[in-house]
C-alpha positions in Angstrom: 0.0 0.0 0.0 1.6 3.5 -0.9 2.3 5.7 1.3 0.0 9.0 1.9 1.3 11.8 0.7 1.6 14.5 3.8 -1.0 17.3 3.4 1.8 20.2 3.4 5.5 19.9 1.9 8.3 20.0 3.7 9.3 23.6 3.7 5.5 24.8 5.2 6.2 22.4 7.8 9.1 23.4 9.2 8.0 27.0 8.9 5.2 26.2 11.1 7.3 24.4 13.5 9.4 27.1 14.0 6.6 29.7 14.5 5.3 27.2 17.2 8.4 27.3 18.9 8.9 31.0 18.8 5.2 31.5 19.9 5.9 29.2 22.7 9.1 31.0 23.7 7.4 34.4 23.5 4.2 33.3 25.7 6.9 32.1 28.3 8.6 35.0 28.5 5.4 37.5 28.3 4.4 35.0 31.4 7.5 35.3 33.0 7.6 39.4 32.2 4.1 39.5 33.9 5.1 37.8 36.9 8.3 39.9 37.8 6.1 42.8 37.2 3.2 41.8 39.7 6.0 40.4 42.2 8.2 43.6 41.1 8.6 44.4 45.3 9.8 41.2 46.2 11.7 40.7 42.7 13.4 43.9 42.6 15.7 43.5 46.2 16.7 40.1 44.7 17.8 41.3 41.3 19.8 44.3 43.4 21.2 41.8 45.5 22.4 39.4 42.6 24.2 42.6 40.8 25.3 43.6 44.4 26.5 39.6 44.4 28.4 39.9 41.1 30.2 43.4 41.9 31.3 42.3 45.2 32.6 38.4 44.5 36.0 39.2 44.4 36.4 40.9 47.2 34.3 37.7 48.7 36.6 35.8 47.0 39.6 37.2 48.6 39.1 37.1 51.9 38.1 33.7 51.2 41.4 32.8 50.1 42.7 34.9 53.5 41.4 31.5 55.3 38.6 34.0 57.0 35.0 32.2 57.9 32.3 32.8 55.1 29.6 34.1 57.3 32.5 37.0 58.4 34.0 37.4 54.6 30.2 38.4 53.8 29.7 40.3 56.7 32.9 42.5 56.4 32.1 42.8 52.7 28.7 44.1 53.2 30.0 46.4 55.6 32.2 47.6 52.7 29.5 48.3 50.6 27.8 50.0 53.0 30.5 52.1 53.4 31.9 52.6 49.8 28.1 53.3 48.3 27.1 55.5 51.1 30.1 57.4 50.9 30.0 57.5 47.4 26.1 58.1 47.5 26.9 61.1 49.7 29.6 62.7 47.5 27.3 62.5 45.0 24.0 63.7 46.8 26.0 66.8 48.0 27.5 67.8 44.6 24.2 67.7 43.1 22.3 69.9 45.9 25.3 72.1 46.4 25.7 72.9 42.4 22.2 71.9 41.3 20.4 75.0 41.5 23.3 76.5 39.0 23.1 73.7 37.1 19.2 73.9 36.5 20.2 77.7 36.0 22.8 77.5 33.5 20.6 74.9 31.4 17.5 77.0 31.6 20.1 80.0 30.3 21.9 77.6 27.6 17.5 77.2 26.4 17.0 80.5 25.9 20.4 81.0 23.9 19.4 78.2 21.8 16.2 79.7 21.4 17.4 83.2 20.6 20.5 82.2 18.1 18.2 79.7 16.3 14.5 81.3 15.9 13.1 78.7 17.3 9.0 79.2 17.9 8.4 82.4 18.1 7.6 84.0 21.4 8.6 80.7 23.2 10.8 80.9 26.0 12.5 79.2 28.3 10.6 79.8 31.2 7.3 78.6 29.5 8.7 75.7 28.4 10.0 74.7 31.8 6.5 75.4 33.7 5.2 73.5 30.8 7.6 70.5 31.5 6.7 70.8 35.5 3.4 70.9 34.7 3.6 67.6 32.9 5.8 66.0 35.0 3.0 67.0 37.7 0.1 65.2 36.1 2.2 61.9 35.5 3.3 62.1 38.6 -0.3 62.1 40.1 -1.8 60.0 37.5 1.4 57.4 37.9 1.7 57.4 41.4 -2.5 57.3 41.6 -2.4 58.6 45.7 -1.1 55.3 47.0 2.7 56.4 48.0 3.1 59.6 50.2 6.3 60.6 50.6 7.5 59.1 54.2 5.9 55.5 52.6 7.9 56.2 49.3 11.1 56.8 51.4 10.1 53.7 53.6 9.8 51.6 50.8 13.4 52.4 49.6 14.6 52.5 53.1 13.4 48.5 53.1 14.1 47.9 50.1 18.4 48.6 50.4 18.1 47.0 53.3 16.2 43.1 51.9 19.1 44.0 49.3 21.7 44.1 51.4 20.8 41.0 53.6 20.0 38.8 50.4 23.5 40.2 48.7 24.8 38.8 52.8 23.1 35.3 52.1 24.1 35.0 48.3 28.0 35.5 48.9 27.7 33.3 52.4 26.1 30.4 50.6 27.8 30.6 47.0 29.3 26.9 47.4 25.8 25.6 47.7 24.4 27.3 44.4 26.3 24.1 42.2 25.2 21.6 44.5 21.3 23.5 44.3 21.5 23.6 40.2 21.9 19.7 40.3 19.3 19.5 42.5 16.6 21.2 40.5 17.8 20.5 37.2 16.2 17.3 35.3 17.7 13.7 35.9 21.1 14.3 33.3 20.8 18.2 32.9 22.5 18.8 36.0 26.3 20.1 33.8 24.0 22.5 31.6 22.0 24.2 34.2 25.1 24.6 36.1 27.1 25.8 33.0 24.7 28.1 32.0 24.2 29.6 35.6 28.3 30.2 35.9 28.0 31.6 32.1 25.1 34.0 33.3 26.9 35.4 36.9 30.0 35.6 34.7 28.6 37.9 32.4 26.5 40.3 34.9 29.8 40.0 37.2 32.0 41.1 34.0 29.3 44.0 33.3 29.1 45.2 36.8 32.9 45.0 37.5 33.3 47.0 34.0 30.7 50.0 34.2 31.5 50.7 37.8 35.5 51.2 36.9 34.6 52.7 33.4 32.1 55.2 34.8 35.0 56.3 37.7 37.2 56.8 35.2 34.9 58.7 33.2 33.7 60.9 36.0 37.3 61.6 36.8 38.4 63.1 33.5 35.6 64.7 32.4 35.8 66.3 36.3 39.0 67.5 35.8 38.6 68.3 32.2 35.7 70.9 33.2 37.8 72.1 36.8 40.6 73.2 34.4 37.6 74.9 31.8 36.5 76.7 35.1 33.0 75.4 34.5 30.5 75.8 37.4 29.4 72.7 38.6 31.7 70.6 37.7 32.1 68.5 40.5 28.4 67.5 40.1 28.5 67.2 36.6 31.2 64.5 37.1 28.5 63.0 39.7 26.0 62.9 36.9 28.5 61.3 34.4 29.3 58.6 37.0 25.8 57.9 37.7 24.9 57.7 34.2 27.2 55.5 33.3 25.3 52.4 34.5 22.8 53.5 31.5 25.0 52.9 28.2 25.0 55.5 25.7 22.1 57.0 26.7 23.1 58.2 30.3 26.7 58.9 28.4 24.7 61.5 25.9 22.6 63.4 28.6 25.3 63.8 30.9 27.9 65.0 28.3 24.9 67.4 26.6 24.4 68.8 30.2 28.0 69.4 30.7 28.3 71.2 27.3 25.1 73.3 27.4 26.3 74.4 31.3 29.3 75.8 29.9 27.7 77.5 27.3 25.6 79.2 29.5 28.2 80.1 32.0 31.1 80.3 30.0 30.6 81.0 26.4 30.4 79.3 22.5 34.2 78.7 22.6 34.2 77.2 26.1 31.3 74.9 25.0 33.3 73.6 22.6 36.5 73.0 24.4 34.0 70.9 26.5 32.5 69.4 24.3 35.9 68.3 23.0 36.3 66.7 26.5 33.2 64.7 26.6 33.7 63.2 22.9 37.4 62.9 23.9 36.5 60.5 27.2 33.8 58.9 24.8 36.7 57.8 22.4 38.9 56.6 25.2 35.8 54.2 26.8 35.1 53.2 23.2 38.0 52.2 21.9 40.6 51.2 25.2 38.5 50.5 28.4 35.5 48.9 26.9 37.8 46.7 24.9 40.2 46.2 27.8 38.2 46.0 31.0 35.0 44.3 29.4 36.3 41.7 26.9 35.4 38.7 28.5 31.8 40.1 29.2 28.9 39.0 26.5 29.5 42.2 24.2 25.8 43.1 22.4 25.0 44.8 19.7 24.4 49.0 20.5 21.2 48.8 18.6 20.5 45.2 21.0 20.8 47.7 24.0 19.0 50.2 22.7 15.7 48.6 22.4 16.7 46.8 25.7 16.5 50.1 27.3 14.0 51.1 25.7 11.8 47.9 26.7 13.0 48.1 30.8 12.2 52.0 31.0 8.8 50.2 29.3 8.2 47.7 32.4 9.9 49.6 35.4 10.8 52.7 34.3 14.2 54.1 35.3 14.9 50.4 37.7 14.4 48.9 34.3 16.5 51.1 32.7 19.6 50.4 34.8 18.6 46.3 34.9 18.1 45.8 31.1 21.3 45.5 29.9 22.7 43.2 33.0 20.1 41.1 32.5 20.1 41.2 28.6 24.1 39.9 28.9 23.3 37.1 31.2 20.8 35.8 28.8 23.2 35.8 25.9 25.6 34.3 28.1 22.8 31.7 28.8 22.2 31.2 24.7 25.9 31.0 24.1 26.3 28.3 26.4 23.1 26.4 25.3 24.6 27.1 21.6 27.8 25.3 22.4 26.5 22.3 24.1 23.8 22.1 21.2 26.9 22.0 18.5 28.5 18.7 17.6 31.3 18.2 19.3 34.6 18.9 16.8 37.2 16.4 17.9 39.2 13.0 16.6 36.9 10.1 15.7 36.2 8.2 19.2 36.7 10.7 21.7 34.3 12.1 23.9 33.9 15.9 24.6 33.4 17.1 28.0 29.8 18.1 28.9 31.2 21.7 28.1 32.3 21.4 25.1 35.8 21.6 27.0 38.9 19.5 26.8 38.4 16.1 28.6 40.2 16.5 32.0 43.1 14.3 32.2 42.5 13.0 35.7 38.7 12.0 34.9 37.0 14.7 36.4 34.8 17.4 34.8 36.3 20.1 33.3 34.4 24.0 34.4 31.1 24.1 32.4 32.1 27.9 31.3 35.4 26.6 29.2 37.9 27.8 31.7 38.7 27.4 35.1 36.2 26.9 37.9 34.6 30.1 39.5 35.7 30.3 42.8 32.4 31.3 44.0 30.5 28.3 42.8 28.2 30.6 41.0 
């Protein structure tokens, strides 16, 4: 009897296939979006605590190695966040309030220049424009906020919100050795190697990011400081605050600090002024692109700009500015996850007969397995 002939040839089928799969993949992740969103107050402390985790391993690591108990490595290394961020957060705080007001002022001046050079609208100025802007921000504000956070709850929340942070980023460098043993124990019977690979693959990539951005962003902050002390720009102590802090946001915290340096000294200090700072900014710019970036972060998952563009644009989307400063972290540690799924999905490339490592590594020569991630074990156990 001859076979029947299928009702669709063989290139329909696979096409559907693969839009099954991708419709599957895109429910679970709309699910899983949903979920973080709805659970965003317990979720968000944890994801602060695993970047908190990644910045701070090292230091972990190295008292480690010091022969000092886990529970007091963790301990003394919270303690030195608390000190380094709070410092830090107060440097920051009190260059911004002490130079904000002639900040604001200088930008609302660098407006109206623009405004008066250029032509622009008429009998619009600067001043409209900003009561506009306040008046908008007002309405979002109410509308957004919708009565439910006063201030004292709003400062509460953060208040509790550092502090779940800080005690989960505590617990998660404490307990590091148990996360391999935990991966084999929720993985499927024979996944156990994967899960763990892609996990290491994942911290690596967020630790690599983190690591990266915070020394990129110093450095950043440093030059363009001292670039804009020696221009005898106002402000500049707080503009290098506002370059450090918008570092964490790639390219587009880069752009709004360096066009709020440049239009400060215009205001303040004139066209040519402007332009010797804005020689500055493009000149730091050039130096991240083309020797830290490449230097600090070339072992991080490296993304496309326009990839973290519309990643930035999708977690301002879902949490606003939180989302802003998680998307990209995030965004890494799923292409580390892919790579690593990637290389364990590819044959294995060897001589006939011999058997790859569950890695895709070198077999290790006294039987044992090899580190998932292709090089040597984390130290962490992340």
């Amino acid at each position: 009897m001859p076979a029947s002939k299928p009702l669709l040839p063989e290139g329909a089928r696979r096409t559907a296939a693969w839009c099954g799969v991708v419709l599957l993949v895109v429910g679970v992740a709309a699910v899983g979006i949903w979920l973080v969103v709805a659970l965003k107050t317990a979720v968000t402390p944890v994801l602060l605590a695993l970047l908190g985790t990644a910045l701070l391993g090292p230091v972990h690591r190295w008292l480690i190695a010091r022969r000092l108990n886990r529970s007091l490595a963790a301990g003394l290394t919270c303690a030195a966040l608390v000190a380094v961020v709070g410092g830090a957060g107060y440097i920051v705080v009190t260059a911004l309030v002490d130079s904000g007001d002639q900040i604001v002022r200088s930008l609302k001046d660098a407006g109206q220049w623009v405004i008066d050079h250029l032509d622009i609208g008429g009998n619009t100025d600067v001043d409209s424009l900003a009561d506009n802007a306040k008046n908008l921000v007002d309405r979002f504000g109410a509308s957004a906020a919708g009565g439910l956070l006063s201030g004292i709850s709003l400062v509460g929340t953060l208040v509790a919100t550092s502090v779940l942070a800080l005690l989960l980023t505590f617990f998660f460098l404490r307990d590091s050795d148990r996360a391999v043993h935990l991966a084999h124990a929720v993985a499927p019977r024979g996944t156990g190697d994967l899960v763990e690979a892609m996990g290491r693959r994942a911290f690596e990539a967020v630790e690599g990011f983190m690591r990266g951005t915070t020394f990129i962003a110093l450095i950043d902050a440093v030059c363009i400081t001292v670039g804009l002390l020696i221009l005898d720009v106002p402000g500049a102590v707080g503009l290098g605050a506002l370059v450090f802090v918008g570092a964490y946001i790639p390219y587009l915290g880069a752009f709004i600090s360096g066009a709020v340096a440049v239009l400060v000294a215009l205001a303040d200090r004139g066209f040519v002024i402007a332009l010797w700072a804005l020689g500055v900014v493009l000149a730091v710019q050039v130096l991240e692109g083309h020797v830290l970036q490449p230097v600090i972060q070339s072992r991080t998952v490296q993304m496309h700009p326009a990839m973290i563009m519309v990643a930035l644009t999708a977690g301002a989307s879902v949490a606003g500015l939180l989302g802003m400063l998680l998307a990209v972290p995030l965004c890494a540690a799923a292409f580390g996850v892919l790579g690593e799924l990637r290389r364990h999905s590819s044959p294995p490339e060897g001589p006939s007969g011999s058997h790859p490592s569950p890695a895709g590594g070198s077999p290790s020569p006294s039987g044992g397995n090899p580190s998932p991630s292709g090089g040597e074990p984390s130290p962490s156990g992340v």
